[in-house]
N, C-alpha and C positions, 0 to 999 in steps of 0.2 A: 510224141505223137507220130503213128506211121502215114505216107503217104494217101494211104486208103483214106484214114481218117479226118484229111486236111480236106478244109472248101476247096473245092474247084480254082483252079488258079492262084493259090494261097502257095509258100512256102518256104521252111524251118528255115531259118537264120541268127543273130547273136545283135547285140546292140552296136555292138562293134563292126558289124558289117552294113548298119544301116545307117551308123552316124559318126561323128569324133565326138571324142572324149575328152575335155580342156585340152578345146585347139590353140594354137599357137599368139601370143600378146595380139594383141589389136597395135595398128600403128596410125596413130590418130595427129593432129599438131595441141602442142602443150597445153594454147587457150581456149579448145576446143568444149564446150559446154556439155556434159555428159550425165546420162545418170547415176547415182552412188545408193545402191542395195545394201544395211547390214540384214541379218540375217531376222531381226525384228520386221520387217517389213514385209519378208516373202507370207504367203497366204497359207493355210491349211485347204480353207475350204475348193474345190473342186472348181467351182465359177467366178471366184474373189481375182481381181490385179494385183499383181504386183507393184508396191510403192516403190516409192525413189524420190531422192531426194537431187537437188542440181549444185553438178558441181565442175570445176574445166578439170581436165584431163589430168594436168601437171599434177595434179593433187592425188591421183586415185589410178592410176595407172600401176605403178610400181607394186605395190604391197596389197594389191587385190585382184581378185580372179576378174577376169578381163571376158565380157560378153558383152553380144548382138543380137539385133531384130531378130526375132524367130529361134534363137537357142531356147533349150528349157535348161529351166534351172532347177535342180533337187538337191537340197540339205546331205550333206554326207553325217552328221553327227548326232548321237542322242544326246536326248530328246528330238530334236527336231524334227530327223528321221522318219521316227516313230510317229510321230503328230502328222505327216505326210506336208512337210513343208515343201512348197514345188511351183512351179511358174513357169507361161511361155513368157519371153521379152518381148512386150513391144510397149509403146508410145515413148520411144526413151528420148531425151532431145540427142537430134541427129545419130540415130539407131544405135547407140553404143551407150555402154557401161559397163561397171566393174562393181563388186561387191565382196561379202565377205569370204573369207579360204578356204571356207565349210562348206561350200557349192560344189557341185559336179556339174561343170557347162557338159548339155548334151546338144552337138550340133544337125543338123541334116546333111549327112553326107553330099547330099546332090540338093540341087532346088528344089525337084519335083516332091520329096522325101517329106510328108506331110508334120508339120512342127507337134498341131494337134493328137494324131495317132501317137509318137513319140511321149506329149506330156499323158495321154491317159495308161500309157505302159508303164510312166513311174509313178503313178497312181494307184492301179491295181494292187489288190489283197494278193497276189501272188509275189509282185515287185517287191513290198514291205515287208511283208513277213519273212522270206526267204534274207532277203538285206538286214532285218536283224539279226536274224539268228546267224549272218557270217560277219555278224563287228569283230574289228580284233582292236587290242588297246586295253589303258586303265578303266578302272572302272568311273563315270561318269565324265571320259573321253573315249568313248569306244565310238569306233566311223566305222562305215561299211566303207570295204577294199574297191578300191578304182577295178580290180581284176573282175568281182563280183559283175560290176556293170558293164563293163566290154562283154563277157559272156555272157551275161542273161540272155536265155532263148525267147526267142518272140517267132511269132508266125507269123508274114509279113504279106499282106493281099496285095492284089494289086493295086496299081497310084489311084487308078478311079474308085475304088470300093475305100481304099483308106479314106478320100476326101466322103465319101458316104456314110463311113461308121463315124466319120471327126461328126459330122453334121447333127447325124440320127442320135450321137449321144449328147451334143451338146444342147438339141431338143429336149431331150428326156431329162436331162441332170437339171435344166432349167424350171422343168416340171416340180422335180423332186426339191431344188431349192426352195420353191415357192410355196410348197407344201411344209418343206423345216423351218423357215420364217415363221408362216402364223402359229406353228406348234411352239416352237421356243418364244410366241408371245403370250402363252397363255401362263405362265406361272405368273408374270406380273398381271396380266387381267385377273387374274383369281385375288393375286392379291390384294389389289384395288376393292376385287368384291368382297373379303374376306373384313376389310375396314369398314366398308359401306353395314358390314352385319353387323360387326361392332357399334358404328356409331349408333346406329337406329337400337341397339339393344338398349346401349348405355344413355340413348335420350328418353328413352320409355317408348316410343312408337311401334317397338315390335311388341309389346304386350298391352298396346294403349285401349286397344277393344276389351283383352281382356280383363283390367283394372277397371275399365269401368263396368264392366258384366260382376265383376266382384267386391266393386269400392271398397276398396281399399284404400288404406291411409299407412303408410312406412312409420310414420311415428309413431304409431300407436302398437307395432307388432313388436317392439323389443324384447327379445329374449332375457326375461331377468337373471340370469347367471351370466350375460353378456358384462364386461368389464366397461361400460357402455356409456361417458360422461357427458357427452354433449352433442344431443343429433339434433339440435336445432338449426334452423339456418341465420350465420352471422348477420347482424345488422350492421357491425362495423362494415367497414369500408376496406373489401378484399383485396389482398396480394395479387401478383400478376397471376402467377400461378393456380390462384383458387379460382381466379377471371376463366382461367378454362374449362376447369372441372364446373363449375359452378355453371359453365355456358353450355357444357357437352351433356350434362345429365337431367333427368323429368323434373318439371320443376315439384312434385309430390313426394320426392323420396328426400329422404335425411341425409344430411354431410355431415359425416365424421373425421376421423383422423386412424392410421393404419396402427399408433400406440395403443388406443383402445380395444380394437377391434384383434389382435395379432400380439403372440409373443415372439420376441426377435431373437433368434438363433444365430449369431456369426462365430467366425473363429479364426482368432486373434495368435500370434505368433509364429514361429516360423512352422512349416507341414512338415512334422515327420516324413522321415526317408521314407522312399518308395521300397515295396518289400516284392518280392515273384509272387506270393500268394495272401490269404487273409483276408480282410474287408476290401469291397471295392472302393474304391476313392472314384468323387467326382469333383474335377476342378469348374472352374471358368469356362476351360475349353470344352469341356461337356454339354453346358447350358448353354442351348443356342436358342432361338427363338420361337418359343410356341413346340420346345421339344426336348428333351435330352438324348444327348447324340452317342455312344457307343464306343464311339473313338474319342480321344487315347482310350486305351484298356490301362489303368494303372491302382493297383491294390497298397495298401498297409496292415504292418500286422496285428494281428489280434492287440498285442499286449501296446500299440502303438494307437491304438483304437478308442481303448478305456482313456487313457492318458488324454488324449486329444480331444474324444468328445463329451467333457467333464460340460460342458455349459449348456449339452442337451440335443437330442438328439432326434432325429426328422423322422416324420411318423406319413405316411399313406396321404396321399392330398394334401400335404404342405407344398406351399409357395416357393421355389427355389429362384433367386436374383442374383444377380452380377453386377457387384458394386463400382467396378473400377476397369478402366483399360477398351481397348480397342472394342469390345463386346458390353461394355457399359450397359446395363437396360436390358440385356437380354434374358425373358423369363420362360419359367418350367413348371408343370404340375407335376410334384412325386406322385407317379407312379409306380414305383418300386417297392416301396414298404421302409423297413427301418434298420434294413442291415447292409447299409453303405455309410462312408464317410463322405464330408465335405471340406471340400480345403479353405485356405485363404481368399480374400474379394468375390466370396460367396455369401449372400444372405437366406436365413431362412424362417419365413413366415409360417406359425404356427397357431391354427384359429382357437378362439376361445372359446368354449360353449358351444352352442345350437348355430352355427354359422357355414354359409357355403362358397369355401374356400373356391370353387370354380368361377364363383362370378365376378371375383374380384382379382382372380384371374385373367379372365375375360378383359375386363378394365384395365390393366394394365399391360395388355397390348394392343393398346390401343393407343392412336399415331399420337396424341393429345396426352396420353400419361407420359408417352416416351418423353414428347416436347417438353414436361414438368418435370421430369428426371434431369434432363439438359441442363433447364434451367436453374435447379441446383444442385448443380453439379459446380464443384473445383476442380485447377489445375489445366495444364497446358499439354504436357506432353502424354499424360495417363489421366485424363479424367477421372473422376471418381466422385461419387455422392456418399457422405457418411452415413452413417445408419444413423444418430443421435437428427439427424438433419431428416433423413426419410419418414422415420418416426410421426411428426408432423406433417405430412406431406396428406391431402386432401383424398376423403375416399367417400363412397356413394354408398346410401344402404338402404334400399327399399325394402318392401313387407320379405317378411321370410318365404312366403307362398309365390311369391314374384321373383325372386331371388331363383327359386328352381322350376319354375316356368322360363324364365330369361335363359339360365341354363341349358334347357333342354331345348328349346325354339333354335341357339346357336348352334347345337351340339348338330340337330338337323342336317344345318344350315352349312355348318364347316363338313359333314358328315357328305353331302353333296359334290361342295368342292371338293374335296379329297380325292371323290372319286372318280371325276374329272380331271384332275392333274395325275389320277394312275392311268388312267385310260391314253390322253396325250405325251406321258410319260412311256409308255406302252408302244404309242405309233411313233415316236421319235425313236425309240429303237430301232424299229423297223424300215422307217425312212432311212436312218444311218446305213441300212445295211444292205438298202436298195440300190445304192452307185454302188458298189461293188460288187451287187448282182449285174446289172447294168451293164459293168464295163467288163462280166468274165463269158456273158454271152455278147460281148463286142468282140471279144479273140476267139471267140469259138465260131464266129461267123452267123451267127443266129439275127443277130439284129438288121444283116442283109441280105437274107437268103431271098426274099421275095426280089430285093434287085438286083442280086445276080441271074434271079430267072430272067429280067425284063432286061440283061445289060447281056448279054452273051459275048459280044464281041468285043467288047473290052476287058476281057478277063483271061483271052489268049493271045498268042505270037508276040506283036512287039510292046502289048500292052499288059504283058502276064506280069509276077512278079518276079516270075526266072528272069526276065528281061531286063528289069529293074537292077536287079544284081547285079547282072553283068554291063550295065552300064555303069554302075558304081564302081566297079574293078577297073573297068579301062580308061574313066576320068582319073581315079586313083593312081595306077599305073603311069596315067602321061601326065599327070604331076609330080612324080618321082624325080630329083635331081639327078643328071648323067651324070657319072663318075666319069673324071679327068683321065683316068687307066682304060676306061673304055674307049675314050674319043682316041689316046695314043696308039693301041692295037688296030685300031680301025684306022689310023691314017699307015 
């Protein structure tokens, strides 16, 4: 940027002339209580503190990067890096600490030297990006070069306009935080509400007006091609698990079992080798909840296909489940059709007859099926519910004309939500992208130009930022140790 183009009083300099660069150990005494930063604790976000932990001196001094009140601190290493891990220091006990080797302490050359302006430079989208792209190293140890940040160019205002843009942006960022809070709380409110549709589906109340505009009776509408053996409601004396179902659904509609109702598709020995092309394969890791996910991409071959899916194969609106492991409970509607495989601790429900494989869908995601999955379920380290064990597991089944009224009232309903988690999905992009607007008309002098009109005199002579400089040189300068060969010519 040529001088024409510089605010008023503004001018080009390097980080290295505004600050040090891991200044020299701190010298503290042994039992001295200090803070201890690993590299876990430094923040991403823009207004977040810095943690620390307490620890004396003797412990943390030696084999960790040594900082103070008012340094900042910025991750030298990917990942980190890249995530904009960063921090000023302060609240440390008795202003000192040390943390991890991966830090680049940036100090303020002078006091005047605003800590604030300093952290929002290695903040900036021009700081980051330009820093990755000069890591040198292995791969998944690559650091940005100590040289990198000595040189980085900045435009340095004057001391009173820097304490103006720290201010004005720490206004706005706080704006902007408060605005990414209530967005990032809306996927859990959605999905709070998203249950709330559930339950009221699966107790009858969201169609309870219209079952009774239709009276209807669920026992009476059985599909006779339904494999269909007992939809009465037990008089014995329920299992825990039926305690739920039996508590969550209209007391009008029929309790079955998911054997009758569902033929059971799993697939049993080890999965054929993954192949580059052929049928797509979906694992476990596919099935996530209320969706099938795209990633991994992993196919098998045609002739690995036949072999494998000998016990039958998923057809358009079948039920896909995850029998085992970390993802336990998590379920899927095919939509896809019938030209994909499925692997191992994969289950697949396939309806019998006149049946609408959505709603019992529906039903089981629902917080109350999961909890009756849990409950039986085996094992410690990989949970896992058998399929001979799910088979019996309690299912709902009101009139068939209800069945896709229920459907459809949810389908609304999620249909809604959805499109309010794209919409705050939407502004959360935006927001993200608004501190780095923020902070690139901070260097560009825009976020003060109305107080530079109203600051005039603090923007020239000894308050300009030439002045600044060259107070910086000649405190630097008369901290320079005399050489012994100078003092002997001189005497």
């Amino acid at each position: 940027m040529s001088d024409k183009q510089l605010p008023y009083g503004w001018v080009e300099a390097t980080i290295s002339e505004i600050a040090d660069i891991n200044p020299k150990k701190i010298d503290a005494a042994p039992e001295t209580v200090a803070g201890f930063v690993p590299m876990s604790h430094a923040p991403t976000n823009y207004s977040d503190n810095l943690k620390f932990e307490e620890k004396y001196w003797s412990e943390i001094k030696k084999s960790y990067t040594n900082f103070r009140e008012h340094d900042v601190l910025v991750a030298k290493v990917t990942p980190c890096f890249e995530n904009g891990k960063a921090a000023i220091v302060k609240g440390l006990p008795n202003k000192i600490g040390a943390g991890s080797s991966e830090f680049y302490v940036i100090r303020p050359a002078i006091q005047e030297i605003s800590s604030r302006f300093l952290f929002s430079i290695v903040k900036s989208y021009k700081f980051l990006s330009e820093g990755a792209a000069n890591m040198t190293g292995a791969v998944g140890l690559r650091r940005v070069p100590r040289s990198f940040v000595e040189t980085f160019p900045v435009l340095v205002p004057p001391l009173a306009e820097q304490k103006a843009i720290a201010d004005k942006i720490d206004t706005l960022l706080a704006q902007v935080e408060t605005t990414k809070a209530r967005l990032e709380r809306i996927p859990e409110i959605l999905k709070s509400y998203r249950q709330s549709v559930l339950t009221a589906a699966m107790s009858g109340k969201l169609t309870d007006k219209w079952r009774k505009g239709k009276r209807l009776d669920a026992r009476a509408d059985l599909a006779s091609e339904l494999r269909f053996t007992d939809c009465k409601k037990r008089k014995t004396e329920p299992t825990s698990f039926h305690d739920l179902v039996e508590d969550m659904i209209s007391s009008s509609w029929a309790l079955s079992k998911f054997d009758d109702l569902y033929r059971f598709i799993d697939y049993r020995g080890k999965t054929p080798r993954k192949s580059q092309s052929g049928k797509r394969l979906y694992t476990a890791k596919n099935i996530k909840m209320g969706y099938l996910s795209d990633e991994p991409v992993e196919y098998i071959s045609e002739q690995d296909y036949d072999s494998w899916m000998t016990r039958g194969k998923s057809k358009l609106n079948d039920i896909f489940f995850v029998t085992e492991g970390h993802t336990m409970g998590c379920v899927a509607l095919n939509g896809i059709g019938s030209d994909i495989a499925l692997a191992q601790r994969t289950l697949t429900l396939q309806p019998y007859g006149q049946l609408i494989s959505k709603f019992h869908y529906y039903f089981m995601l629902t917080e109350q099926f999961q909890k009756v999955v849990d409950l039986n379920a085996t094992g410690t380290a990989a949970k896992g519910i058998k399929a001979a064990k799910f088979r019996g597991l309690p299912v709902p089944f009101p009139a068939y004309d209800e069945q896709i009224e229920i459907v459809s009232r949810v389908d609304v309903l999620f249909g809604f939500a959805d499109s309010i988690e794209q919409k705050a999905n939407a502004a959360l992009e935006r927001v993200d992208k608004l501190t780095q607007s923020i902070l690139a008309q901070a260097f560009k002098g825009e976020l003060t130009a109305t107080w530079r009109e109203a600051n005039p005199d603090l923007l020239c002579g000894e308050n300009s930022a030439e002045a600044l400089l060259e107070k910086i040189k000649a405190e630097r300068e008369a901290l320079k140790p005399v050489r012994k060969s100078s003092v002997r010519k001189k005497s």
